[in-house]
C-alpha positions as CSV (number, residue, x, y, z in Angstrom):
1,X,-1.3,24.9,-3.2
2,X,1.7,24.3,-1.3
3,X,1.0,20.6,-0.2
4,X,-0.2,19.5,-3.9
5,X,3.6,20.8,-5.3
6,X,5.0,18.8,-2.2
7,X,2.8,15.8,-2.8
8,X,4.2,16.6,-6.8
9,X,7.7,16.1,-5.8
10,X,7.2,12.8,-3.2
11,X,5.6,11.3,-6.2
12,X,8.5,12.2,-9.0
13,X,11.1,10.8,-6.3
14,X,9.1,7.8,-6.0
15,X,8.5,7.0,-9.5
16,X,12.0,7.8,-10.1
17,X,13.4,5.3,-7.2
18,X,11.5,2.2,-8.3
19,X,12.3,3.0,-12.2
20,X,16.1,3.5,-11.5
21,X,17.5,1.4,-8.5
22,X,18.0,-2.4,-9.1
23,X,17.8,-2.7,-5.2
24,X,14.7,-5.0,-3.9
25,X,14.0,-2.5,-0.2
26,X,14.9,0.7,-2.4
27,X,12.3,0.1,-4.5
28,X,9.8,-0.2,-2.0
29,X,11.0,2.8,-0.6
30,X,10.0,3.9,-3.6
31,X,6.4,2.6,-3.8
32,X,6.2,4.2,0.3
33,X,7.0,7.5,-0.8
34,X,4.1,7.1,-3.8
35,X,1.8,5.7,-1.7
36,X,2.4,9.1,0.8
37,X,2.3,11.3,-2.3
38,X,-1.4,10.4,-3.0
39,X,-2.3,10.4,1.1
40,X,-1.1,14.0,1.2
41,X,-3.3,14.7,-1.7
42,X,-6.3,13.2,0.1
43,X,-5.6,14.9,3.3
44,X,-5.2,18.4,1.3
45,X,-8.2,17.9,-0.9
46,X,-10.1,17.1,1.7
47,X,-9.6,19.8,3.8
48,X,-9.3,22.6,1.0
49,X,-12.9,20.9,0.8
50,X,-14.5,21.3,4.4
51,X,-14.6,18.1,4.8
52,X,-11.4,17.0,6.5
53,X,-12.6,14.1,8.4
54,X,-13.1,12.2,5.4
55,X,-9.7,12.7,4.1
56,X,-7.9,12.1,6.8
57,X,-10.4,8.7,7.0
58,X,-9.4,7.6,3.8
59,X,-5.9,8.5,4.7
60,X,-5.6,5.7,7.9
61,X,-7.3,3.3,5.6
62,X,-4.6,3.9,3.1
63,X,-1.8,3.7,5.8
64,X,-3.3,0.3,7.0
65,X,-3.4,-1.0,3.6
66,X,0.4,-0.2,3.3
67,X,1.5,-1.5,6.2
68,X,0.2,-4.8,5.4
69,X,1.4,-4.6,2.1
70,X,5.3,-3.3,3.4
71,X,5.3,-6.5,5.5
72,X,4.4,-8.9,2.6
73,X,6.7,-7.3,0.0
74,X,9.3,-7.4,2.8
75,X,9.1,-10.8,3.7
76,X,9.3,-11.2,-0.5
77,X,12.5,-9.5,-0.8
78,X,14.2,-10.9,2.2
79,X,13.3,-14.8,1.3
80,X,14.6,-13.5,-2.4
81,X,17.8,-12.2,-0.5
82,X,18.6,-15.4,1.3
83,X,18.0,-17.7,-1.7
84,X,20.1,-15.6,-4.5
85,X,22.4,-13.1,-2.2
86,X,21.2,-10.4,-3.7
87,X,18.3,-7.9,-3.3
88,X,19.0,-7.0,-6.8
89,X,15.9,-7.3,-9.1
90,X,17.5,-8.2,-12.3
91,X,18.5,-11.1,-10.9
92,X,14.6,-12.2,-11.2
93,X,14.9,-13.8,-13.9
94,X,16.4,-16.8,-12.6
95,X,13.5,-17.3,-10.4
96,X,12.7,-20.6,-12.0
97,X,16.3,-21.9,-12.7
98,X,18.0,-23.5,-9.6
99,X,21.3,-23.9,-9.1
């Protein structure tokens, strides 16, 4: 029960850094520390379950899935970064405005 109030707490501090912090990379910090929440769940489930290989299956294919999408949403914020000179996401909505 222990990993499910840990996996509890990784999600809140998730939710809570992409809802509160205006910062582009913070945000996906965020979404990182969601997307671990649910893989501890899977791994914890799984095994409480017998069945810990498909678990911890499901878990690489999650982690490959992130990876891939860190590097896009990555390369997203830092093009962002160079054009405004700002990470900040309120400043989206000047996307189509130039200057």
């Amino acid at each position: 029960m222990s990993f499910f109030m840990i996996s509890w707490l990784l999600f809140v501090a998730g939710i809570f850094m992409v809802l509160t912090r205006r910062n582009g990379i913070v945000a996906l910090m965020g979404i990182e520390l969601m997307m671990n929440a649910s893989l501890l769940n899977f791994v914890a489930l799984s095994a409480s379950g017998g069945q810990a290989a498909q678990g911890q299956l499901m878990a690489l294919f999650v982690l490959v899935v992130a990876a891939a999408e860190v590097a896009v949403a990555l390369a997203i914020v830092l093009n962002y970064q160079a054009r405004f000179g700002t990470a900040d996401l309120d400043e989206g909505r000047t996307l189509g405005e130039r200057d």
